[in-house]
N, C-alpha and C positions, 0 to 999 in steps of 0.2 A: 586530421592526421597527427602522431606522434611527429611532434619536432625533430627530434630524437634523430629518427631515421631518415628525414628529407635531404642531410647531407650526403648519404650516401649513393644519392640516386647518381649518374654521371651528368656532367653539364646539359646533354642534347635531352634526356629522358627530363630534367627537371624543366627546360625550356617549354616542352611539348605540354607537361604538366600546366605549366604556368600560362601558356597560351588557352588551353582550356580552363582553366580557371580552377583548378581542382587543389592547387596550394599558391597563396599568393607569394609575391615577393616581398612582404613583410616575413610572411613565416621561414621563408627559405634563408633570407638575411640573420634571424635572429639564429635560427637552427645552425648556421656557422658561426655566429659570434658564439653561440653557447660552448661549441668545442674549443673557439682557437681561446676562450677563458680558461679551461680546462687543462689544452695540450699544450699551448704556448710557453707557460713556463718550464715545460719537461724539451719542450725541441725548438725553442729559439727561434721560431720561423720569422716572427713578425721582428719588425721593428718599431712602426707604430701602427697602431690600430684605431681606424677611423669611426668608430662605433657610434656616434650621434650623427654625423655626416649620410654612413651608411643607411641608418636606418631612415635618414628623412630623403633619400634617394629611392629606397624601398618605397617607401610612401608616393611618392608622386608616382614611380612607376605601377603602383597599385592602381590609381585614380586615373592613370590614361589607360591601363587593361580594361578597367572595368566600363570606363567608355567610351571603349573603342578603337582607342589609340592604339592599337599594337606596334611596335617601332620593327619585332620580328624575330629571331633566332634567341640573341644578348637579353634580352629587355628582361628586365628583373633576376639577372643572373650576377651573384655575390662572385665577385673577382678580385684578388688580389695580384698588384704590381711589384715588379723587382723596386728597389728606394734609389734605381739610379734614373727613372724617368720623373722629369717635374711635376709638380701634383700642387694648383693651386690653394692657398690656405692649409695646407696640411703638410704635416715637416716632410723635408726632402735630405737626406743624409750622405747619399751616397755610401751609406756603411763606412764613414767616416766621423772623427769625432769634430771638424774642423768645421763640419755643417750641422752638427746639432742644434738642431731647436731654431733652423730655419725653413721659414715658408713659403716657398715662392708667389709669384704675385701669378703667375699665367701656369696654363696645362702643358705638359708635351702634347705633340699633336698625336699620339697612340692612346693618352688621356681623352681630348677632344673627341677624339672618333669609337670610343667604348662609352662613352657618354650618351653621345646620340644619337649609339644602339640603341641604349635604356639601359645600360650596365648599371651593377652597383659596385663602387669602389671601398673594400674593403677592408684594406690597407696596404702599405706596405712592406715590402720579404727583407729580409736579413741579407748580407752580400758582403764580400771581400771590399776593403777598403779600395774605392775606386774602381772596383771591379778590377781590378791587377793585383799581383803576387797569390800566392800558392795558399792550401786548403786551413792554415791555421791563422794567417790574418784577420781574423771579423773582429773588428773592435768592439761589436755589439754581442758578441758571444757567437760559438762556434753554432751554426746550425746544424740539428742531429736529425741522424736516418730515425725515420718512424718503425721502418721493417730491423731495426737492430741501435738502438740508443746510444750504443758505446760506437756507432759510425759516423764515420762523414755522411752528409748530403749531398756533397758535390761540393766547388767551389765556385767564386762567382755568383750562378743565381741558386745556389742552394737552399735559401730561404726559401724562394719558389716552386723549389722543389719540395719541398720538405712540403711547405704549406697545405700543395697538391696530394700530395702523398696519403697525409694524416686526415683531407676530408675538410680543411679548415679552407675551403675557396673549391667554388665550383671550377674554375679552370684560373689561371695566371700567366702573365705576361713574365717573362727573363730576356736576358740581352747578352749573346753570342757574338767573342770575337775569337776566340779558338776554340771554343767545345764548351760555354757554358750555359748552353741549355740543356746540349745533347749529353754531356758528363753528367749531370745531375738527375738530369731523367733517366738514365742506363741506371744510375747508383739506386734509383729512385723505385723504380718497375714504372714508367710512365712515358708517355708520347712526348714527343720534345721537337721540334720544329723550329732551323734553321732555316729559316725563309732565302729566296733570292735577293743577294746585293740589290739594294733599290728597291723593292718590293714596298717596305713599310718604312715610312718618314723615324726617322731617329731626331729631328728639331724637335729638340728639349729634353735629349736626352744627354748626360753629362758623361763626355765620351771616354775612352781609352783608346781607342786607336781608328783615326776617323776613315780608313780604308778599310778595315775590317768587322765595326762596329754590326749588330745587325738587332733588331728586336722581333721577338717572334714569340708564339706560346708555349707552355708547359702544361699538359693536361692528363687527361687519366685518359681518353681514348685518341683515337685517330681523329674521329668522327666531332666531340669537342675539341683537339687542334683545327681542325678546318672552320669549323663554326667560328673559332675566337680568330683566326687568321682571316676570315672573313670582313670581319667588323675592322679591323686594323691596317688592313690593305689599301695600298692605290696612291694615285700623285701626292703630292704636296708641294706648293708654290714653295714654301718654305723650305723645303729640302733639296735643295738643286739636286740631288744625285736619287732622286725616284724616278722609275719609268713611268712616261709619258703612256701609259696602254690601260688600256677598260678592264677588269681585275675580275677574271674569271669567276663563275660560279662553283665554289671551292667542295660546300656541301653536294651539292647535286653529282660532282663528278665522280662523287666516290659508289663506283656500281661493284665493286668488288669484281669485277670480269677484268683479268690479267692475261686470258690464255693467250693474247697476241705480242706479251711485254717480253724486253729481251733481258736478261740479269746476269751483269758479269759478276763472278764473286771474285775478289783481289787476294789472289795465293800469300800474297806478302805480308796480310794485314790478319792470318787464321794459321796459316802451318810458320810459326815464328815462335821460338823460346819468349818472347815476349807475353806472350798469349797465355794465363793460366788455362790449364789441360779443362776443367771444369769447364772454363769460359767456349770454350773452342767446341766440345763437344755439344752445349747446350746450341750452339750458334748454329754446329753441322745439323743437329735437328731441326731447326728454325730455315736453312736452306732447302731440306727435305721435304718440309712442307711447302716452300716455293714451289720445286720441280713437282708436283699435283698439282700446283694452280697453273702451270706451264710449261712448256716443251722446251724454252729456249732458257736455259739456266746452266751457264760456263764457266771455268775456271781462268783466270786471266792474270797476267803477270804483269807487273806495274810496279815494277823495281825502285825506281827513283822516290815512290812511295815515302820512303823511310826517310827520308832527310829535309820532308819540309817544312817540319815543326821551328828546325836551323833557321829556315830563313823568313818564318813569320814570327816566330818570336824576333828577331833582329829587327822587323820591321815595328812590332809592336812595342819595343821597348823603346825606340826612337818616336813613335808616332804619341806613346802616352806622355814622356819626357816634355815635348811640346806644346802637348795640351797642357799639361801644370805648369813651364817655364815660369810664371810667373810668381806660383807660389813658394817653387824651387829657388827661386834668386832671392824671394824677400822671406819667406815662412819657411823653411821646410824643415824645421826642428818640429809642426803640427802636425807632420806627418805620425804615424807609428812606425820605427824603426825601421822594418821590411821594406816597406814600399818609398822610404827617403832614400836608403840606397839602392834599390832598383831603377828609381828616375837619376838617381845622380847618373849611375851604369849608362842608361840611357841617353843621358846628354853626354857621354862619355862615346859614344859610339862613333866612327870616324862618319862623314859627308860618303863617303867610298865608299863604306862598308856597308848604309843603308840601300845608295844604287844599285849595288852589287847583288843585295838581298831582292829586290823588286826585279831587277832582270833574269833572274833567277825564277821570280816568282811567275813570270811571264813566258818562260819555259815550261814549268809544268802545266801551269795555266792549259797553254795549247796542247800538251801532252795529254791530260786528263781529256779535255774537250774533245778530242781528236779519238780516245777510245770512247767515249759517250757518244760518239757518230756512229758506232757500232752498237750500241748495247741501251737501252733505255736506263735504268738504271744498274750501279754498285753497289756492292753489300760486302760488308765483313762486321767483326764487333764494334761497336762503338767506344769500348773501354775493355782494355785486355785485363782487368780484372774484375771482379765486385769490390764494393764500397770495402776501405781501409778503416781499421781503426782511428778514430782520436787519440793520436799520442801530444807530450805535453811540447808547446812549440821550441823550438829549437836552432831558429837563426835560420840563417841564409842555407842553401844549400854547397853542400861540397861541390869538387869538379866532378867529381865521381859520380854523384845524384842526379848533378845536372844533367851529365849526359847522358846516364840511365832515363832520367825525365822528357830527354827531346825526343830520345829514338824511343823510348816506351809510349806512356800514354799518350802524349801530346801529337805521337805522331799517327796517331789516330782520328783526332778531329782535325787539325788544323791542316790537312791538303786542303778540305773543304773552303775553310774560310779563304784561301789564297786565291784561288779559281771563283770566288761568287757565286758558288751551285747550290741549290736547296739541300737539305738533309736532315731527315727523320732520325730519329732514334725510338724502337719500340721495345715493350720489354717482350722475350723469346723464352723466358723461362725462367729457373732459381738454382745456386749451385747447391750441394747437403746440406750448406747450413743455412738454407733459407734466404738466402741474398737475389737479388734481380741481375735479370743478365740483360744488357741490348744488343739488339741487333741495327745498325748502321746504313738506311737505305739513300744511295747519294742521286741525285739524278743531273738533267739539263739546266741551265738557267734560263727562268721562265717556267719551267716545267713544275712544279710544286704539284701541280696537280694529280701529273704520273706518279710522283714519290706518296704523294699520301693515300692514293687510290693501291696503290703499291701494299703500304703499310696496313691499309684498311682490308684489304683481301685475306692480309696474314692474320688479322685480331679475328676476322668470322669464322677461320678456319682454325682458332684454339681458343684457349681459356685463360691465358694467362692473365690479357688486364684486368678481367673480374676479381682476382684476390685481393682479402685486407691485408693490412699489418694490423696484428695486434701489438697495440701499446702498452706500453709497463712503465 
């Protein structure tokens, strides 16, 4: 087979491939090295690229296929990681210049467990410095939309996105504490999965904000997010805060039969001046096609909605502050500009004003929960617009930006992260100018399964994650 084309197969078609032996994991490894040589320099995604690593993981995983060893879904599947989980002997940067060109000595354990899939690690993705502050912080260069070059990728795990996007990684891992798997996968046209709090061990991953941290995939389908959530799921001794529960069979549940699931759509989050008219209409199609896959699909009013971006960012900017305290007291001129006065802000924040924000958060908390008693899952967009241009960075923002930024898009992913509920982002279509729209499927905690079975019903019943980007 043409190398050429093995990238573009999706993670689960090349898996099945690989299980019958019809392309090894040599060819499939090299057949994304050869692009991300290629596209890498046009869209920033990597940061570093583990190409001798990779390829002698190909290799072994070749010599247990061939006798016998099958490990199952992963095994011989070319993956790329956000650069903020640990990756022994291979730099770990955190999309920071303050850890260039260190190695760590041990894995994260989402390392450890795509490993003994039979993963191959590929490298890893480009990310906002520390995974905090806004879309033009990458000290490693801005990662660029593959579906439009002069765009963002998302911020945070944009790299990952991007990666996904362009074909250079069969599926990837990013790490969501307010919207950044699901903002980069909307930006992106791609599956983006916000696991349940606790779901997947985050030990060894270098945090931002350790009550809202989450890791989870970024893929091209539904059906590759469950496959790669698979392999990454379940306890960890090392992570006190993973559930103690036996970790469902993620693929098998995706039967695409929804007609008994109940779907509130959140009025507050789709008829709002916030919402580009484009974004809204492609999303009312995207719910249209829900009501054929079910009878129970309602409009529901969840007011409070809009103001909790407030009180997780308050939390977030106290919880990241924390986490660098140290570097902030002795270093923090290594910072890049942005994010030295965002943790200052942050250690600036009163004792009172953090409680305030967590009891706050414990409010909606139940409030969300409490409509989720009704309704299996929620949906609105994911991002009330498509992907922005790159413009050239410009400092902190105004007061005026900022508040436009909590009640606009931020307050679109981060109710999620406050509550600990799973949430998909699928892509639902493209506005005129060829941009990816998402659509936003939230559901129970614990429930991952609902939300993706959810998602997977919507991709068999259209075409949209089939589309390329053509690159230029």
């Amino acid at each position: 087979m043409n190398n050429s084309n093995i990238a573009f197969y999706s993670a689960t078609e090349l898996s099945k491939k690989i299980e019958s032996k019809e392309i090894s994991p040599v060819e499939a490894t090299k057949s994304y090295l050869d692009r991300i040589e290629t596209l890498n320099p046009k869209l920033n995604s990597y940061i570093t690229v583990s190409r001798d690593e990779a390829l002698y993981a190909a290799q072994q995983a070749e010599r247990e296929i061939l006798s016998g060893q099958y490990r199952g879904p992963l095994h011989g599947i070319p993956v790329a990681v956000k650069d903020q989980l640990l990756t022994k002997d291979i730099q770990t940067t955190a999309g920071s210049e303050i850890l260039r060109g260190w190695t760590p000595d041990r894995d994260a354990t989402c390392i450890v467990k795509l490993k003994d899939a039979g993963a191959v690690l590929i490298g890893k993705t480009n990310m906002t410095e520390y995974a905090i502050t806004t879309n033009h912080n990458f000290p490693y260069g801005i990662p660029l939309n593959p579906w439009d070059t002069s765009r963002y990728s998302g911020s945070s795990s944009g790299g990952s996105a991007a990666a996904t996007a362009a074909f250079m990684c069969a599926t990837s891992l990013g790490e969501d504490t307010g919207g950044s798997i699901r903002g980069p996968a909307s930006l992106c046209g791609l599956a983006g999965l916000r696991p349940t709090w606790g779901l997947v061990s985050r030990h060894g991953l270098l945090a931002a904000s350790w009550s809202m941290d989450t890791v989870g995939p970024i893929s091209r389908t539904v059906e590759d997010c469950a496959m790669t959530l698979q392999a990454i799921s379940g306890y960890d001794p090392l992570d006190p805060y993973t559930w103690k529960k036996a970790v469902p069979d993620y693929i098998s549940s995706l039967n695409g039969d929804i007609r008994g699931t109940k779907i509130g759509v959140v009025r507050e989050r789709i008829y709002t001046d916030d919402v580009d008219p484009e974004v809204r209409t492609t999303v009312e199609v995207a719910i249209d096609v829900l009501r054929k896959l079910t009878e129970f699909v309602e409009e529901i009013s969840l007011p409070e909605i809009v103001h909790c971006a407030t009180y997780s960012m308050t939390i977030g900017l106290v919880e990241g502050a924390a986490m660098h305290r140290e570097i902030i007291r002795n270093h923090s001129h290594m910072y890049q500009h942005e994010l030295r006065l965002v943790n200052l802000v942050g250690s600036l924040i009163p004792a009172q004003t953090y409680y305030k924000a967590q009891q706050l958060r414990e409010v909606w908390r139940e409030r969300l929960l409490k409509v989720l008693n009704s309704y299996d899952v929620l949906v609105y967009p994911t991002s009330p617009s498509t992907a922005p241009k790159v413009p050239p960075p410009t400092g902190l923002q105004n007061r005026a930006d900022a508040k436009a930024d909590l009640y606009g898009r931020r307050s679109f992913t981060h109710p999620v992260n406050l509550a600990g509920c799973p949430a998909l982002s699928v892509n639902c279509g493209f506005n005129s100018e060829g941009l990816p729209v998402g659509l936003q499927i939230i559901g129970r905690p614990g429930e991952d399964s609902t939300v993706l079975n959810v998602g997977y019903a919507y991709q068999q019943a259209t075409n949209w994650h089939n589309r390329r980007p053509v690159i230029s």
